[in-house]
C-alpha positions, 0 to 999 in steps of 0.5 A: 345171612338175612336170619342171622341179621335178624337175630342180631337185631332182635338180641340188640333189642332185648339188650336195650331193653333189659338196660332200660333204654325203652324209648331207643329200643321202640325206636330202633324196632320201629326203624327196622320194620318199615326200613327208615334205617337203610338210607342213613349212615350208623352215626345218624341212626345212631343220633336219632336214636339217642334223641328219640331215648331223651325224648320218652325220658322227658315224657315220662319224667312229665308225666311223673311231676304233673301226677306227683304235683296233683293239679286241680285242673290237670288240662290247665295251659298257659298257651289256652289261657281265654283273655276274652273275659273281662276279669282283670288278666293282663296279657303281657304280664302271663307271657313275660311269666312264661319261663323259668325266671320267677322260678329260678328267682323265687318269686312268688305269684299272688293271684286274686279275685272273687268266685269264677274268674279261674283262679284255681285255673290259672294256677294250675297252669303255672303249674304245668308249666313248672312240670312242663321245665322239669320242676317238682310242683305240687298243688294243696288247697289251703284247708286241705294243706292245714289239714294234713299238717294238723294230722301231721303233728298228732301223728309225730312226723311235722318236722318231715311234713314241712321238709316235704313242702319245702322241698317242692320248687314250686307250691301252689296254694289255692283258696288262701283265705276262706276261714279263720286262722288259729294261733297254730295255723298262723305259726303254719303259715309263717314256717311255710312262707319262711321255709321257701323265701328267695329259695322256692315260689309259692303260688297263691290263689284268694278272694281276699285283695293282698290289701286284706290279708294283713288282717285275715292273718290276725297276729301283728308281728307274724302277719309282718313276718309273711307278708314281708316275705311273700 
């Protein structure tokens, strides 16, 4: 009978739901309301329900990285990126970044320039791109990063801080740069760049021109060591 059918479905519902395949259960009770199911044959309901599940998985899957990876500009988009601006940005050079080949290759993104230009911008951009290809991505502002592991050590869990920056596919560094380095944060540094070399990209956003950074580093031997790797 129609109500048997009724409950039937209804218990078909809440079966799906109670096995947390939310996005197919919406899907289906979306269908039966305004009658889209009836004139396709149960492998193409069925087919259109499974996709209709991956596709709130990957939602909620991005949704998850972009709030883990704390962009300082969340709306940012390589598609909106503004060429129009005089400041230096090649065209050519973002599209041929467009995909997961500089990811998957570590190779890391240095971007430079003074005050304004969108910097911070373009790198949270790379950003949500990285989330956008399902990579854990996580943003710090170099002072703030140098910050927490300074608390990190005095708090006994540095080793666990690093492993949990090293385990991020892609780290964005922004305003690399802007104060003095000590002995100790240049040792950070050097652990940082030398944990993700050809495993995992950084991304690094300066006012100093890569010909500077050499000496902002300060000590020969370590600003070798990161250099050659970065």
């Amino acid at each position: 009978s129609k109500g048997t059918k009724i409950m039937s479905q209804s218990e078909t519902i809440r079966k799906m739901n109670e096995m947390k395949l939310f996005g197919m259960a919406r899907s289906l009770e979306e269908r039966l309301k305004n009658g889209a199911h009836e004139e396709l044959t149960p492998e193409e309901l069925l087919a259109l329900l499974v996709d209709d599940e991956y596709l709130h998985r990957k939602n909620n899957r991005l949704a998850r990285l972009l709030a883990l990876a704390k962009l300082r500009i969340p709306q940012a988009c390589l598609e909106e990126i503004d060429y129009r601006h005089p400041r230096g940005l090649v065209k050519s050079q973002i599209l041929a970044l467009r995909n997961t080949e500089w990811i998957g290759t570590a190779r890391n993104i240095l971007i430079t320039g003074p005050t304004g230009i969108g910097k911070s911008y373009l790198a949270s951009a790379f950003g949500e791109w990285a989330c956008r290809q399902d990579y854990p991505t996580l943003y710090q502002r170099w002072p703030r990063l140098l910050e927490n592991l300074y608390a990190s050590r005095g708090a006994g869990s540095y080793l666990k801080h690093l492993g949990k920056l090293a385990r991020v596919k892609v780290l964005i560094i922004d305003d690399f740069g802007i104060q003095p380095l000590n002995d100790q944060q240049r040792k950070d540094l050097l652990e940082i760049v030398e944990d993700r070399y050809r495993t995992s990209p950084i991304v690094i956003t300066s006012q100093l021109p890569i010909r500077d950074w050499h000496e902002h580093i300060g000590e020969p031997t370590i600003a070798d060591a990161v250099m050659d790797r970065l």
